[in-house]
Structures are given as C-alpha cells and as structure tokens.
N, C-alpha and C positions, 0 to 999 in steps of 0.2 A: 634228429631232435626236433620235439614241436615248437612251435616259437614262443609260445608264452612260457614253454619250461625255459629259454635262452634266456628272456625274463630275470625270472626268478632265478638261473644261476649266477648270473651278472651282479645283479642285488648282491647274492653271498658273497662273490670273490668281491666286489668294490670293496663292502661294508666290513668283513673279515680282511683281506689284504692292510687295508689302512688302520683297523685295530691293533691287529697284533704286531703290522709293523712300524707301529708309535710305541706300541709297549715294548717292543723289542728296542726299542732308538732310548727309553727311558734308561732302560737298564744297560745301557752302555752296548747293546749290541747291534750291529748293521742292521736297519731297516730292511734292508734286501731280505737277511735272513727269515724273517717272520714272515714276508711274502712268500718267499720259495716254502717254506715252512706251511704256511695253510696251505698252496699245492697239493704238497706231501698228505697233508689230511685229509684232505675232499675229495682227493685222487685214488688210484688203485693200492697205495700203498699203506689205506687206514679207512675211510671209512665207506669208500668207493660212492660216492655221491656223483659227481660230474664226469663224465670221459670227456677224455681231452679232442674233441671234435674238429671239425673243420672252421666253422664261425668263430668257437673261440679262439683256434690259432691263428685266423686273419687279424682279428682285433688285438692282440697279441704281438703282431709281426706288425700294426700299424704305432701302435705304444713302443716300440723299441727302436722301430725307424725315427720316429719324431725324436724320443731322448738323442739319436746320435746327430739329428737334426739340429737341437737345442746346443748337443756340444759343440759342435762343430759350429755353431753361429760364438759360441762363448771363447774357442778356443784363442791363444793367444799362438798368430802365424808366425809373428819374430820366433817368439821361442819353439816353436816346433820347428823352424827350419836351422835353426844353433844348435838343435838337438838330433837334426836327421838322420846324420852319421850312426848315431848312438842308435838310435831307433832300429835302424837297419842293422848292426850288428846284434841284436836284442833278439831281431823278430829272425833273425837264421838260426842265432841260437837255442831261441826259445823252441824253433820248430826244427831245427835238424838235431837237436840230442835226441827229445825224444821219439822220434824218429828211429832214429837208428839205432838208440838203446834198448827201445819195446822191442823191436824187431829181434835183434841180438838174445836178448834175454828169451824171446819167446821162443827160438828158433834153436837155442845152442841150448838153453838149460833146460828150457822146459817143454822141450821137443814138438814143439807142435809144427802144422805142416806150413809150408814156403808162404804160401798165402793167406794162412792165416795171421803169421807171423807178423806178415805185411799190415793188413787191416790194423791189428792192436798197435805197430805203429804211428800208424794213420790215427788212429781213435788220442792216441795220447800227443800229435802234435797241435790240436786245437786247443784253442782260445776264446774263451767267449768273453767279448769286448763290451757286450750289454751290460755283462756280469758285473765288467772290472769297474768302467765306468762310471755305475749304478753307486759302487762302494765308495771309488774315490771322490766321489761328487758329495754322495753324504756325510764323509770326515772333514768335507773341504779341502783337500790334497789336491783338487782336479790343475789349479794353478804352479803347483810346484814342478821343478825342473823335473824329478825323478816321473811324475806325473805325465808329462807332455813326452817321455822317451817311451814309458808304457802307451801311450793312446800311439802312438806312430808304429811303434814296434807290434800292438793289439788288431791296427787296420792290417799290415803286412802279412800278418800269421795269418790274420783272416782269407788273404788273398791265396799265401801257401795251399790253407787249408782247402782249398776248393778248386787246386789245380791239383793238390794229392787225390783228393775225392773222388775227379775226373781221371787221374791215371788207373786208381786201383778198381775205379769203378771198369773200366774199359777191359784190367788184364783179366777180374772176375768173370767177365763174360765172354770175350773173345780169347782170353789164354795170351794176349800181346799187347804193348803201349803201343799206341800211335805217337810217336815224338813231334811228326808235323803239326797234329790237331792240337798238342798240348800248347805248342812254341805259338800258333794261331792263337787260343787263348790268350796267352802273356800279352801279345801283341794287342790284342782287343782293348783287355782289360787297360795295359799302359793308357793307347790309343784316348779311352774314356777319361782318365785322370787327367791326361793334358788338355783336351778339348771340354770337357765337360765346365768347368768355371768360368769359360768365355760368356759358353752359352747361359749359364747361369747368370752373370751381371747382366747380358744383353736382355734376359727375360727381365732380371730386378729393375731394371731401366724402362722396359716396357709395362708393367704395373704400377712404377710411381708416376710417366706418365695419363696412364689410363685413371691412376685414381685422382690427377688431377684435372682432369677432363671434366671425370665426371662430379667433382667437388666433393669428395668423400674419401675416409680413408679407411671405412669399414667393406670398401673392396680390396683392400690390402689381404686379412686374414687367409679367404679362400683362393686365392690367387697363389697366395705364399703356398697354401696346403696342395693346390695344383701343383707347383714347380716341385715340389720335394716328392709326391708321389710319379710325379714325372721320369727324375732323375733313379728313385727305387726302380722302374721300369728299365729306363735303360742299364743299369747298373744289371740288373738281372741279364738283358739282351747279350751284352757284352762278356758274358759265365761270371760275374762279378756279383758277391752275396748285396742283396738289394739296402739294407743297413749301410752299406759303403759309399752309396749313391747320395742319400741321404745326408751322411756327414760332408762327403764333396760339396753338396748345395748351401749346406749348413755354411763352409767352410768360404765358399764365392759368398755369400750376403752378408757376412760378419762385416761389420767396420772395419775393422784391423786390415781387410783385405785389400786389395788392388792390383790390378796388373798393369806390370812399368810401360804398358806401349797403350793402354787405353784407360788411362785414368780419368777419363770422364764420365768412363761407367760406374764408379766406386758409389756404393750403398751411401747415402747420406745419414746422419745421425738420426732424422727424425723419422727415416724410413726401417734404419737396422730396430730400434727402441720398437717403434710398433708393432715389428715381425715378432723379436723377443715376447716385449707383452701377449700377442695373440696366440704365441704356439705354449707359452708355461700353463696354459688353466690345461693342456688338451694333454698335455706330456704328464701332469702330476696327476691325470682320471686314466689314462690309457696304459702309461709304465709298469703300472703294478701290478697288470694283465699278464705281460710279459712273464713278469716272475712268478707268479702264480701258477701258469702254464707251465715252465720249465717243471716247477715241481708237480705239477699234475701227469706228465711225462713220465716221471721218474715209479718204477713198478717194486718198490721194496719185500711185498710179498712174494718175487720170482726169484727170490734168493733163499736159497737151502742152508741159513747159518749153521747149521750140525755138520755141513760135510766139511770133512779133512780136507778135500780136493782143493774146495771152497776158500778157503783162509788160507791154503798152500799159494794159490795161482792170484789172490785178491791181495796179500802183502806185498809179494814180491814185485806186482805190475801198481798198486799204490804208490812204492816208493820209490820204483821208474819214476811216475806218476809225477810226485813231487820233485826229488832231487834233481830231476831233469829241463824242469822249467824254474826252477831258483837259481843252477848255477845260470842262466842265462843273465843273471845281473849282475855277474863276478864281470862277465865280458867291459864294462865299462867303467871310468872314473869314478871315484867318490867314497864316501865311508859305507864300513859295514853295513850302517843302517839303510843306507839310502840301495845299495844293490840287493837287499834284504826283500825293503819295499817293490823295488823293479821285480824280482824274481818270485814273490809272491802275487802281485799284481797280475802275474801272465799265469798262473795258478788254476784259476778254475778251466773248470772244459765245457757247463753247463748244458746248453741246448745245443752248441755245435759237435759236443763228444756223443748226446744221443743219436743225434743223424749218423754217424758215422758207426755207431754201435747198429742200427736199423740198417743201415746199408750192409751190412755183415751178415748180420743175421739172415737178411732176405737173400741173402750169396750164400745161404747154406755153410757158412764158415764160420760163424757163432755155435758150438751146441746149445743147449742150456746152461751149462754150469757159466761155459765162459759169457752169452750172454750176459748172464747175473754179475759173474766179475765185473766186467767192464761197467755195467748201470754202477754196481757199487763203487769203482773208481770216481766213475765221473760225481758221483753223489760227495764221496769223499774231497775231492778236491774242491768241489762247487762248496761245500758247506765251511769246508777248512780255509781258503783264501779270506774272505771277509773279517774272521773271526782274529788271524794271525793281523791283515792288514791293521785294525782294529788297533792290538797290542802295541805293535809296532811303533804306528802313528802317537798315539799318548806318550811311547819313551823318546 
C-alpha cells in the first residue's frame, strides 16, 4: 500500500468508526457494534475498499493493547482476587466445552476427519477479551462482580487459547504434540505473570523519579507508552498473546496495587491520575481501529448462502458455538441473570476465532465451505454477544 492511500484510509475508518459508532450508542446499541460494522463495509465483505494490511493491523494491535492497558490500570485487584476462583472455573469451562463439544460433534456426527475435528475445537474455544471488554466498559458493567469474573476468566481463555494453537499447530505439521514444549510454555507464560509486576513498579518508580529530576511530568506519557509496549514484547517472548502483557502493566501501575514485601514501589495518586489522563485521548483515537480491523477480516462474500451443506454444518457448529460458552456461567454462584451475563460475555470469538480459522485453512483442513462455516460462526457470535449483553444489562 502507498502511504498517502494509508492516509486517506485512516481518515475513513477514524471518521466512519466514530460515526456510526455514536449512532449505533444512540439507538441503544453497542458502539463496538457499528465499529465492527463499517469493517464489514469497507472490507471484502461489501464494498472492498481497504484490505486489511499489515500497517493497519499493527495500529490495530496497538489500540487494543492500550484498551487492556487502560483496564487493567482501572481494574479493581480486591475484587478480581475475591473473584479468582470463579474466574478460573469460568475460563476452563468456557474453553474445555467447547472444546470438546466442536470436536465431538464434528467428528461423531458430522464425520469429518480427526484433525479436523480438532481445529473446529480449537476455533470455538476462543475468546476475544478486546471484544468483551470493549462492550462491558461501554454499558458500564466493567465494575460489577459478574464483570471482573469475565475479565479473569477472558485473560485465562486467552492463555488456553494459545497453548491449544501451539499444540494443534505442532500435531498439523509434524503428525505429534510435544508435551515438554507445551508444559515449557505454561511455565514461561506463569514465570511472566509472577515476575512481570515487580518489574513493572520498579520501572513506575524509576519514571516518577526521572520525571522529578527533570521537573516535568510530560515525561510521564512516553515513558508510560515505553513500559506497556515493553511488557507487549515480552508477553509475546514468553508464547503469551501480547494484549496480556499489556493488561499485567496496566494491572502493577493501578493505585489499587501493591506488593505486600515492597510497598514502597506502590504508584502514587498523582503519578497513577497522570498515566490514566495520558493514555485515554490515545485508547479512544486507536480502539476503534481494532474493531474496524476485526470486521475488515471478516470475508462474507466467501460464503455460498444457497448450499444446503452450508446451513447444515453453520447451525449445528453455531449452537456449539453458543451453548457452550453460556453454560460456562451456570458453573458459578449467583442469579440467572448474572451467569447469563458471564456466559455471554465469554461469547464472542472475534479476531482470535479468525487466527485460528487462517491457521486451518493454511493446514489444508479448512475446505471452503467449512472455511465459510467457521468465518460465519465467528461472525455470529462476535455480532450476537454485544447485542444479547445489551438486553441483559437493561433487565
């Protein structure tokens, strides 16, 4: 792509994202919606204007890092660790039904072969945390208990999702798991969650120094944007989706935080306030990138709606789809409404069910039709969570 058309596409998605995702906020529907929604327009699946490129998916993957960035600084630690239990029962559930119901279903009724079976597993035990987030932050739910069991139970899946990735990706091409290389992963990944927020006050600690040094605290901003792209890096280093890195940093600079043997590093108020203010102008220009991009991903022309095939194999792995990440809210305390909300919230599959539909596909285990299945799952769900959350939330 030439640069001045990068330009001019950025123009569109800014100016259109933010349009029709006001308009869509007017009429009572998810903001997210109307982002994903011009995607869907300007993408291959209507009026093919932009391909979803390499530039625009870095700026994309930087708008979605910051959002978990931003949560992760807002999150409340008391109550995600009152809730951790539940989180963790959420996020096995959420990722071992469908799991092992896609599989089942794919394998026993509708005969397809071992490994394929596997993938459509795979593709429906993800979670996209961007997604969930995105929604519950704009109904205002992000504080509520059922809320903080989804973000715990969203980072976990995410984790699942990317040691399933790694296994299926490995048996696709060598015919076998490596169980040591996986069990190494785990261990990495842990390894980063426990050491990673040390390191993070000891950097916050060395920027409010530095910014008092130098009598300014408009060295705070890029400093701040340092350590969070920092942490995306290692998050990656360690097989760990770089978004998780992100929310850990978010998570060590929050006020709310502290660790009981070094409490001297704790973020001070006037330092956590400043970080907040400098990363919302950069999270509310860059976020909407993200969800534009998911829908610009999504290819609804590659779908043959006339075949029988088609609607045979796209219900039946739909309502996998669904029923298998809602009952994951049955698994915990509370009213109907609220394991309702949990079990929709872990709902969509967005950008992480397209990875795992493209890793299929390039394994030669996709044909086309199932390709399309699967895009229309993930479409389905992706478009159906926000919309149900939505209803939910108002009763």
């Amino acid at each position: 792509m030439e640069m001045h058309y990068l330009f001019l596409y950025l123009a569109i998605i800014l100016f259109s994202a933010r349009i029709l995702g006001d308009t869509f906020a007017k009429f009572g529907i998810p903001a997210v919606l109307g982002e994903i929604f011009v995607g869907i327009l300007l993408g291959k699946s209507a009026l093919g204007l932009i391909e979803p490129d390499q530039i625009i998916k870095i700026l994309a993957e930087i708008g979605v890092i910051l959002l978990l960035f931003q949560v992760g600084l807002e999150a409340d630690i008391n109550q995600l660790k009152k809730v951790g239990l539940q989180a963790v029962v959420v996020a096995i559930a959420g990722a071992g039904a469908p799991m092992i119901l896609g599989f089942l279903f794919s394998y026993y009724l509708l005969d397809l072969p071992f490994l394929t079976s596997l993938f459509i597993g795979g593709t429906l035990t993800a979670t996209s945390i961007g997604i969930t987030v995105r929604v519950l932050e704009d109904l205002g739910k992000l504080k509520e208990r059922f809320a903080q069991i989804v973000l715990g139970a969203a980072v976990l899946d995410d984790i699942f999702g990317v040691i399933v990735l790694a296994g299926l990706y490995e048996l696709s091409k060598e015919g076998v798991v490596h169980v040591d290389a996986l069990l190494l992963l785990v261990l990495y990944i842990a390894s980063f969650f426990i050491f990673s927020p040390i390191l993070a006050q000891i950097l916050a600690r060395v920027i409010q120094l530095l910014s008092r040094k130098l009598g300014t605290m408009d060295f705070v901003p890029p400093a701040v944007l340092s350590v969070v792209f920092l942490f995306a890096f290692l998050a990656h280093e360690v097989g760990s989706p770089e978004i998780l890195g992100a929310f850990t940093a978010g998570l060590a600079l929050s006020r709310r935080f502290a660790l009981p043997f070094a409490l001297f590093l704790r973020t001070d108020e006037k330092m956590a306030e400043k970080i907040e203010h400098s990363i919302l102008p950069l999270v509310w220009v860059l976020t909407p990138i993200f969800f534009v991009y998911v829908g610009l991903q999504l290819n609804l022309k590659a779908i043959d709606f006339s075949s029988p095939e088609f609607w045979t194999l796209a219900i039946v792995l739909s309502l996998i789809a669904i029923v298998s990440k809602v009952i994951s809210g049955f698994f915990v305390r509370g009213s109907i409404r609220e394991k309702l909300l949990i079990g929709f919230s872990m709902l969509p599959r967005g950008e992480v069910g397209l990875i795992f539909a493209e890793f299929g596909r390039q394994a030669k285990l996709f044909d086309d039709t199932l390709y399309a299945v699967v895009i229309f799952v993930v479409a389905i769900t992706t478009l159906m969570s926000p919309l149900v959350l939505k209803f939910l939330a108002k009763r």
